[in-house]
C-alpha positions as CSV (number, residue, x, y, z in Angstrom):
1,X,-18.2,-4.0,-10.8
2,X,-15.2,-3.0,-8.6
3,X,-11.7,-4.4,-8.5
4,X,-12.7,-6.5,-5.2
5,X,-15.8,-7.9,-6.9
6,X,-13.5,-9.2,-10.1
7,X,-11.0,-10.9,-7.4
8,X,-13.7,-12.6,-5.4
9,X,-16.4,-13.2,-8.1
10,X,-16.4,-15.9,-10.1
11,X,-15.6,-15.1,-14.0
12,X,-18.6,-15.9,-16.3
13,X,-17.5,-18.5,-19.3
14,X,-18.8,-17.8,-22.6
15,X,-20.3,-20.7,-24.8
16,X,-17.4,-22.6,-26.4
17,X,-18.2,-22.2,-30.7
18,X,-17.6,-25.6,-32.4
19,X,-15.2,-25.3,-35.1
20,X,-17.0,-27.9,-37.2
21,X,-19.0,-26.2,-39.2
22,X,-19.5,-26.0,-43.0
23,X,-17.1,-23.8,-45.5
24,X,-19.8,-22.2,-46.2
25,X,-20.9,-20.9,-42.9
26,X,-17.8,-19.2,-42.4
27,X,-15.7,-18.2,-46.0
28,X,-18.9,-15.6,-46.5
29,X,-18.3,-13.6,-42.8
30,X,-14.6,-14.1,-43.5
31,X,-15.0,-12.2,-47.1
32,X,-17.3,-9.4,-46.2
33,X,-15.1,-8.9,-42.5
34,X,-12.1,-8.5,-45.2
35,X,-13.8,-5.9,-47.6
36,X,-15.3,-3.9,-44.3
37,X,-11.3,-3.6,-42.5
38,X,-10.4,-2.4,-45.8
39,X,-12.9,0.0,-46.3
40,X,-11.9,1.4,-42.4
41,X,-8.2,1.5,-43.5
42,X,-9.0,3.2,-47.0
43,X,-10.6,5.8,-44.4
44,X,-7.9,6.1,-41.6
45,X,-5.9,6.4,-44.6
46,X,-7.7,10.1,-45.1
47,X,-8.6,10.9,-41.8
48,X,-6.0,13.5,-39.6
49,X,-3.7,11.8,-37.4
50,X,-4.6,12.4,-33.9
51,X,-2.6,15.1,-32.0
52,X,-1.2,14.6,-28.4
53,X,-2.7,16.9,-25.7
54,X,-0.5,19.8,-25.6
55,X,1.4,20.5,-22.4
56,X,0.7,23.4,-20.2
57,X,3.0,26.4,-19.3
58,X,3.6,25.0,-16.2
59,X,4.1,20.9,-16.9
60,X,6.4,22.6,-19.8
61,X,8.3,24.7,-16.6
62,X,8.3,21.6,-14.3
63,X,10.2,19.7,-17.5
64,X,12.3,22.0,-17.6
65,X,13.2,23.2,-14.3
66,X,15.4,21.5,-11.4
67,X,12.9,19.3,-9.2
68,X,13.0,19.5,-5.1
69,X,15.2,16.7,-3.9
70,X,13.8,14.8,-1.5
71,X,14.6,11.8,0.6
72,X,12.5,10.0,2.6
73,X,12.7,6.9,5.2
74,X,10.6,4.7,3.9
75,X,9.2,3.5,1.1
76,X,5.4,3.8,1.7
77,X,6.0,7.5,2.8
78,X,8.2,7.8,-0.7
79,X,5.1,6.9,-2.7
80,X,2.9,9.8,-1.4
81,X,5.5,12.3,-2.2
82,X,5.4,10.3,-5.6
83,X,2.1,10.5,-6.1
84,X,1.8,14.9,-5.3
85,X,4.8,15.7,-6.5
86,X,5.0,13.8,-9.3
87,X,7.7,15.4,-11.9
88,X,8.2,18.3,-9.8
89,X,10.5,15.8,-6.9
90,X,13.0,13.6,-6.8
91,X,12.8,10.8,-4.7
92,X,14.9,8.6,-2.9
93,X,14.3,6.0,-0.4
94,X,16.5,5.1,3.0
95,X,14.8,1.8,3.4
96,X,14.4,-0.1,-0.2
97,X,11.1,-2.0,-0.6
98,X,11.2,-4.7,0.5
99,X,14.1,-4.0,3.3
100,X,13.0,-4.9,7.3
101,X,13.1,-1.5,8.8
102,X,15.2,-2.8,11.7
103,X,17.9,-3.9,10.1
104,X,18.4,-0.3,8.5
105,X,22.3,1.1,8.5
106,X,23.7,3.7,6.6
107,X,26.0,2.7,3.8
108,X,27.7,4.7,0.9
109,X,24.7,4.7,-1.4
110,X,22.7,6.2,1.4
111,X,25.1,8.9,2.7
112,X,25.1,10.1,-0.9
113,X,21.1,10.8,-1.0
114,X,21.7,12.8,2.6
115,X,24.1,14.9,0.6
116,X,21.9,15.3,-2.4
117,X,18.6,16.0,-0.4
118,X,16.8,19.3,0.4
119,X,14.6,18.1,2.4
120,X,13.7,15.2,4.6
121,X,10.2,13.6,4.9
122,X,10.0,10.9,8.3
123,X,7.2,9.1,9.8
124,X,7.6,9.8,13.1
125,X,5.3,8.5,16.1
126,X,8.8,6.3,17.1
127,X,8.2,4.0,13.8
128,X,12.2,4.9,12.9
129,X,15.1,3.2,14.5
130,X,18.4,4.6,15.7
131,X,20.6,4.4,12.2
132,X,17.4,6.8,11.0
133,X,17.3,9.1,13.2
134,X,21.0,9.7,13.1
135,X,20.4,10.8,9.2
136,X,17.5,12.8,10.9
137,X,20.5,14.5,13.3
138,X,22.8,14.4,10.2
139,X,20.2,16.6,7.7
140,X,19.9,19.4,11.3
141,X,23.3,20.2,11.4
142,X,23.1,20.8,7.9
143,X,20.3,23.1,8.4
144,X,18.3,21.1,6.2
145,X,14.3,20.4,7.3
146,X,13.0,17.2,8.3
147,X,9.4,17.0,8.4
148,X,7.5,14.4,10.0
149,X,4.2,13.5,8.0
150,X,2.3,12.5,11.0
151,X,2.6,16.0,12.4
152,X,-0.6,16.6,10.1
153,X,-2.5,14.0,12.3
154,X,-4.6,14.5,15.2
155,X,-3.4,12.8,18.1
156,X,-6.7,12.2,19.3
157,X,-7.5,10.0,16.0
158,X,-3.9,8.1,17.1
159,X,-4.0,4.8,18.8
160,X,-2.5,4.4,22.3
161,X,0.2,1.7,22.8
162,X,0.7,3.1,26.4
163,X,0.6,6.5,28.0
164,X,3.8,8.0,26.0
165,X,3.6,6.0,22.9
166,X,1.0,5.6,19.5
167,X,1.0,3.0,17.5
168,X,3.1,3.7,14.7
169,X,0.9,2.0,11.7
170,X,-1.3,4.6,11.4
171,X,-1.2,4.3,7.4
172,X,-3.6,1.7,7.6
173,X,-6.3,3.7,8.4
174,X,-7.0,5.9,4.8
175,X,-9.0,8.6,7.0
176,X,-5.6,9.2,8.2
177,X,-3.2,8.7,5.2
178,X,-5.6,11.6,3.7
179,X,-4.4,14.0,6.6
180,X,-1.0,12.8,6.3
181,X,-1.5,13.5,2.8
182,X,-2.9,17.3,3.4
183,X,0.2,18.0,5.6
184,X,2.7,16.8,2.9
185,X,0.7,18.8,0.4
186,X,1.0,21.9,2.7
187,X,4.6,21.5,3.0
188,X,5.8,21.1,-0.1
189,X,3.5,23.9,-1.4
190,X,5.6,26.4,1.2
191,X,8.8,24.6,0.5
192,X,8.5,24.9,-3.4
193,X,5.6,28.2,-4.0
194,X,6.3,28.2,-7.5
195,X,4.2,25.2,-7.9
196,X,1.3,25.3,-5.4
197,X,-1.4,24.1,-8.2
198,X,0.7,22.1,-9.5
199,X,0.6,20.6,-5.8
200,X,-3.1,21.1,-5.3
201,X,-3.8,19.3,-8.3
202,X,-2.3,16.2,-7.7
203,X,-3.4,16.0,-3.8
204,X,-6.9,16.6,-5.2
205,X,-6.3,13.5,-7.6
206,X,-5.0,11.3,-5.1
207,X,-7.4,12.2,-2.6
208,X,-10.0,10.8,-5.1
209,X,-8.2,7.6,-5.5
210,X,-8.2,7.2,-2.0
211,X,-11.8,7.7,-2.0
212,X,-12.3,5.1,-4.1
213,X,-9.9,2.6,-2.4
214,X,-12.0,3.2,0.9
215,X,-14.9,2.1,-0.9
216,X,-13.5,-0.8,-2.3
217,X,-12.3,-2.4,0.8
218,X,-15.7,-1.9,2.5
219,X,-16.9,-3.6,-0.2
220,X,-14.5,-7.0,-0.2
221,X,-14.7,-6.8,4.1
222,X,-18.6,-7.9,3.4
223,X,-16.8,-10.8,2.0
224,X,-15.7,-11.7,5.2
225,X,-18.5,-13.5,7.6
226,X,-18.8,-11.2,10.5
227,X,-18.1,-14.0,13.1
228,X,-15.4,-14.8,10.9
229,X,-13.7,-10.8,11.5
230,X,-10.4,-11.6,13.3
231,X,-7.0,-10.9,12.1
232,X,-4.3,-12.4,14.0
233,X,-0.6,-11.7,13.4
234,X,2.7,-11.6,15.0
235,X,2.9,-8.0,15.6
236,X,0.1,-5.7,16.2
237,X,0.6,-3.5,12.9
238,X,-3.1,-3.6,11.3
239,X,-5.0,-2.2,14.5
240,X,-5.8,0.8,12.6
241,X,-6.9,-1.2,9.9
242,X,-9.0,-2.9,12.4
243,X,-10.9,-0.2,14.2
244,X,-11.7,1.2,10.4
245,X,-13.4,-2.1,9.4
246,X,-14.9,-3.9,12.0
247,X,-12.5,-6.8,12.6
248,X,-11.0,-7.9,15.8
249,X,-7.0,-7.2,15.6
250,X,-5.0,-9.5,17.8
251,X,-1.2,-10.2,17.7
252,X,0.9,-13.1,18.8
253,X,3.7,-10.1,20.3
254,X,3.0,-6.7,21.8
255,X,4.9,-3.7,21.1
256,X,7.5,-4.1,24.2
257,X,8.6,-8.3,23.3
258,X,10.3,-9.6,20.8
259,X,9.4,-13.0,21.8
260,X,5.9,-14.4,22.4
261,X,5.4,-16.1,25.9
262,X,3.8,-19.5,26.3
263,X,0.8,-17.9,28.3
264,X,0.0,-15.7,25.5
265,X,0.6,-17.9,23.0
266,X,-2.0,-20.7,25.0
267,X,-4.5,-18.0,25.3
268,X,-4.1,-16.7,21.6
269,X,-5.0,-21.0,20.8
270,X,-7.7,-21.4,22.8
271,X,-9.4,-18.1,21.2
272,X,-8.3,-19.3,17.6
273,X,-10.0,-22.8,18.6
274,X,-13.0,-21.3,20.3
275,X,-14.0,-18.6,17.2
276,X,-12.7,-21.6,14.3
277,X,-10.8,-18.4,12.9
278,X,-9.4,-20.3,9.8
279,X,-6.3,-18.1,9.1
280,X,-3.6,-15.8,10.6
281,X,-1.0,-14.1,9.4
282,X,2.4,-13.0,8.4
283,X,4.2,-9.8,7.5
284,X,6.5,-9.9,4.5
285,X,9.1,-9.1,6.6
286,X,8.5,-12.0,9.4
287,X,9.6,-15.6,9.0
288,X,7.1,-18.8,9.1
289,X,8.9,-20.3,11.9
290,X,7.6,-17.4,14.2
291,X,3.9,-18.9,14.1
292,X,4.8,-22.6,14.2
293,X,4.2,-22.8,18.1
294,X,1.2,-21.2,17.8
295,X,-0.1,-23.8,14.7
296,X,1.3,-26.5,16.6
297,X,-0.6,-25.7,19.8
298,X,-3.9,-25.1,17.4
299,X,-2.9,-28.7,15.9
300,X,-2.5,-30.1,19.4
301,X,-6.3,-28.7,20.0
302,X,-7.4,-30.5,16.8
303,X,-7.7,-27.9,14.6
304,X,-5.9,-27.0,11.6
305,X,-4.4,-23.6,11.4
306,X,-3.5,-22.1,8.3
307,X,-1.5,-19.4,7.5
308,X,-3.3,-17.0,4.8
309,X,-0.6,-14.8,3.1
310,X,1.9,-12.3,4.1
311,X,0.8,-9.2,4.4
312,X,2.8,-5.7,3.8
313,X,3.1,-3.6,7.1
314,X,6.2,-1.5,6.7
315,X,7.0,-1.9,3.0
316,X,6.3,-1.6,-0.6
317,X,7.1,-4.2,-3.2
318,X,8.6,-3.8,-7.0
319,X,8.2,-7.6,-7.6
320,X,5.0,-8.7,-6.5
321,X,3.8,-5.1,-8.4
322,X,2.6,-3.7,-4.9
323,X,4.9,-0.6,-5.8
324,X,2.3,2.1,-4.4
325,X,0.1,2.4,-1.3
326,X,-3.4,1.8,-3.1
327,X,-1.7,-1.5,-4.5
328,X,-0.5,-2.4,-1.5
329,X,-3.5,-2.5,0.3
330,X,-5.4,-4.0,-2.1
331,X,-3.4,-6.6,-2.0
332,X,-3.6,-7.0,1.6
333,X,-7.2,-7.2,2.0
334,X,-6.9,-9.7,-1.3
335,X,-5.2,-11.8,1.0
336,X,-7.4,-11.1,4.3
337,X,-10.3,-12.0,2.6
338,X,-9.2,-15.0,1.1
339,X,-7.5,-16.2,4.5
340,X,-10.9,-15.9,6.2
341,X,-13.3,-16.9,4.1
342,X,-12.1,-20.6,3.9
């Protein structure tokens, strides 16, 4: 049983045991449980304590050894360096979890992790805003390298917003967060060539998990009716997600607004009315009020229009425990499923 199937399955119950029972019934078990705990402590007593695995040569070196300094924009990037680096970086975050990536500006604490950093690991594909790209600017006339992870991504596999830009989500599609894995191997293998297995280790790890995660989702998507497979939210940032599963990804704002219009909030009813789609959603970063017209023109229709969770598009979280990509997006589709399958 997967993690998806203990979330949407229902736990079994084991027989409650009456605690009426007779003196009897019990004081024997209790006596002979006593005399067989002591006999396995009279052994672990005697028996050798067990020994730690001993470290390699080259987790001892890593110990001992400065690690690569490395900043990165966001946090959801600053995981995957996390997870193949491991020991071997240092990681620090321009964005905090948590933080809405728009409302990014460079303070003290920030300017002092540009001055500590080597190197500089972005997005790219336009996701970063002004106040980031100038740290971007600041780390070139400092000769230091900026890499941008979705460099390792085939354009092709990208999805168009219009003829100049992508879509910027593209971590929602794992097929892709496993190249953009590849190319962050690749790059810190030549950036630090003492430790290329080291490297090639832990991207072989993660790329398991990964594995995994992909067939976990598939999994708790079945949950969802397929008539039932729409995921509406205020911006468009799960279309990769989307085209991977099989749902229908629509969004109460495009790329270019910042405002939804009456027409397309009208339309964006009448589908909601038409398919009885049970749920939309937020982003962690977007407020309730933003949906209210659309739930009260649903309500004016005569349906209800709940709103099933808030979901994590640009961000990590340390309190909610959603403090590295597989968690987070278990956690999303936790909350997609449960939206739609009311």
């Amino acid at each position: 049983m997967n993690y998806f199937d203990l979330k949407f399955k229902r736990a079994r119950t084991s027989p409650k045991t009456s605690l009426k029972t007779s003196p009897k019934t019990w004081v024997l078990p209790l006596l002979l449980s006593g005399l067989m705990l002591l006999s396995c402590t009279q052994k672990q007593a005697f028996s050798p304590a067990k020994q730690s695995a001993t470290p390699s040569k080259q987790e001892i070196i890593i110990k001992q050894s400065k690690p690569l300094m490395v900043l990165v924009t966001n946090p959801i990037i600053g995981d995957l360096i996390k997870q193949l680096g491991r020991e071997r970086c240092s990681v620090a975050t321009l964005i905090k979890p948590g933080m809405d990536p728009r409302r990014f500006t460079i303070g003290e604490e920030e300017r002092e992790a540009i001055a500590r950093a080597e190197v500089l690991f972005y997005s790219g594909l336009g996701l970063e805003n002004k106040n980031i790209m100038k740290v971007l600017d600041e780390f070139k006339k400092a000769n230091k390298k900026t890499f941008a992870i979705t460099k390792g991504i085939d354009p092709n596999k990208l999805i168009k917003i219009n003829e100049k830009e992508f879509n910027p989500h593209f971590w929602f599609s794992i097929a892709l967060w496993k190249d953009a894995a590849k190319y962050a191997t690749d790059t810190l293998i030549a950036l630090d060539k003492n430790f290329t297995s080291h490297y090639s280790n832990q991207y072989e790890k993660y790329l398991q998990e990964l594995t995994l995660l992909e067939e976990e989702v598939k999994n708790a998507i079945n949950e969802i009716a397929p008539e039932k497979r729409f995921l509406i939210t205020v911006h468009d940032a799960f279309a990769y997600f989307s085209q991977d599963y099989g749902l229908q990804s629509l969004s109460l704002k495009t790329h270019s607004t910042s405002q939804a219009s009456f027409a397309r909030t009208e339309n964006l009813a009448n589908f909601i009315v038409k398919n009885e789609i049970p749920a939309v959603f937020l982003a962690t970063s977007t407020p309730k009020k933003e949906l209210l017209p659309l739930q009260r023109n649903v309500f004016d229709k005569g349906n209800v229009l709940i709103i099933g969770g808030k979901l994590f598009a640009n961000t990590l979280s340390v309190e909610e425990n959603n403090d590295t990509y597989v968690k987070m997006f278990k956690k999303n589709v936790e909350k997609m499923v449960f939206g739609l399958t009311q």
